[in-house]
C-alpha positions as CSV (number, residue, x, y, z in Angstrom):
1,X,43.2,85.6,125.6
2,X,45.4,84.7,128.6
3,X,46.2,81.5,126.9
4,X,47.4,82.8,124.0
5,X,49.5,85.4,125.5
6,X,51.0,82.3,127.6
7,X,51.5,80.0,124.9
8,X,53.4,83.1,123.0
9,X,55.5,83.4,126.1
10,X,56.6,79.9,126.4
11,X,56.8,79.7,122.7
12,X,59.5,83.4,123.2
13,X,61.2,81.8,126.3
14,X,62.1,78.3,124.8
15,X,63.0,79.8,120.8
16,X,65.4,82.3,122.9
17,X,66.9,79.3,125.4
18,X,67.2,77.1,122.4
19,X,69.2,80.1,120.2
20,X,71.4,80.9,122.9
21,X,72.7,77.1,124.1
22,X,73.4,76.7,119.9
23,X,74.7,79.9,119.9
24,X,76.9,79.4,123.0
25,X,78.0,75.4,121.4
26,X,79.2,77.0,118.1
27,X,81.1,79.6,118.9
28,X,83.2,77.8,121.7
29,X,82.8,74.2,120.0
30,X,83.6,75.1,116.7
31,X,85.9,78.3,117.8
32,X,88.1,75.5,119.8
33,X,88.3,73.3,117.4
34,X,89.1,76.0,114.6
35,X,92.2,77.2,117.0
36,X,93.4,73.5,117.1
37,X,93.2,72.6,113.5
38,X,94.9,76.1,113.0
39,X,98.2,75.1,115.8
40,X,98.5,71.7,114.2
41,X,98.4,73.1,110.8
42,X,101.8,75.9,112.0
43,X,103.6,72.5,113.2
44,X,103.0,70.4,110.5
45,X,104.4,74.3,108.1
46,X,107.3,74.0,110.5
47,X,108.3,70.1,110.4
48,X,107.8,70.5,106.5
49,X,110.4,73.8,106.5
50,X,107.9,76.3,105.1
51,X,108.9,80.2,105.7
52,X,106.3,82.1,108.4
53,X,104.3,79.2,109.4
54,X,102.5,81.0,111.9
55,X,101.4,83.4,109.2
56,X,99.9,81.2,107.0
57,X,96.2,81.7,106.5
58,X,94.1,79.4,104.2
59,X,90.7,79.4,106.4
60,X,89.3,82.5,104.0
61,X,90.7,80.7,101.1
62,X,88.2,77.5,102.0
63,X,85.2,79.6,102.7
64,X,85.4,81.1,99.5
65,X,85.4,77.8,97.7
66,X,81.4,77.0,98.6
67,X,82.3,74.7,101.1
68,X,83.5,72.0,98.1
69,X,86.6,70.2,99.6
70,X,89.8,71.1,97.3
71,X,93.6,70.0,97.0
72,X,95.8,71.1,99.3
73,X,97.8,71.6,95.8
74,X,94.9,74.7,95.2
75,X,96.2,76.4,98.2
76,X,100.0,76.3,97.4
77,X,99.4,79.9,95.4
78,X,98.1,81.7,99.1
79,X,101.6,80.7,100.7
80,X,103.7,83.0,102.4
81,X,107.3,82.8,101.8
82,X,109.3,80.5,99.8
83,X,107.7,76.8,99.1
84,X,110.2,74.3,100.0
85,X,108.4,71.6,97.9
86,X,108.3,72.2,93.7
87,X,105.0,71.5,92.1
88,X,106.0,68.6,90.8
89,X,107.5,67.0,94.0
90,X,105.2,64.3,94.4
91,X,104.9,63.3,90.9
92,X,108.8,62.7,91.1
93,X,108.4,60.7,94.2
94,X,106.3,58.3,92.5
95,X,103.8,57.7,95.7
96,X,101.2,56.1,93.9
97,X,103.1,53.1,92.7
């Protein structure tokens, strides 16, 4: 009986180590990087000449798409404030030739 009780306590003790380190790797790994993308993305709005740059938000906008990667083009309907670029900008531009 005493074995059992101390396998079920190592068993406890090591689940609730491991949970807690991937716990505490995720939320500052992830969090950081989150925070960076989210800085560079508000330059790159400002370089551009978007309006509110800081206030754009597209990270809700991704989750909801079931984690498929999408056009930046499918995000141009979320932007705040006026879009310096028509829809048609880069088809003008000819990029691909």
């Amino acid at each position: 009986m005493n074995t059992i009780l101390y396998f079920l306590e190592i068993v406890g003790t090591t689940l609730f180590v491991t949970v807690a380190i991937s716990g505490f790797v995720n939320y500052f790994g992830y969090r950081k990087s989150y925070e960076n993308f989210g800085t560079l993305s508000e330059q790159i709005f400002e370089k551009l000449g978007f309006e509110y740059p800081k206030e754009q938000d597209f990270y809700n906008d991704f989750l909801t798409d079931d984690g498929v990667q999408i056009s930046v083009m499918k995000y141009r309907k979320n932007l705040k404030g006026l879009d310096p670029y028509p829809e048609d900008y880069f088809d003008k531009k000819n990029f691909l030739k």
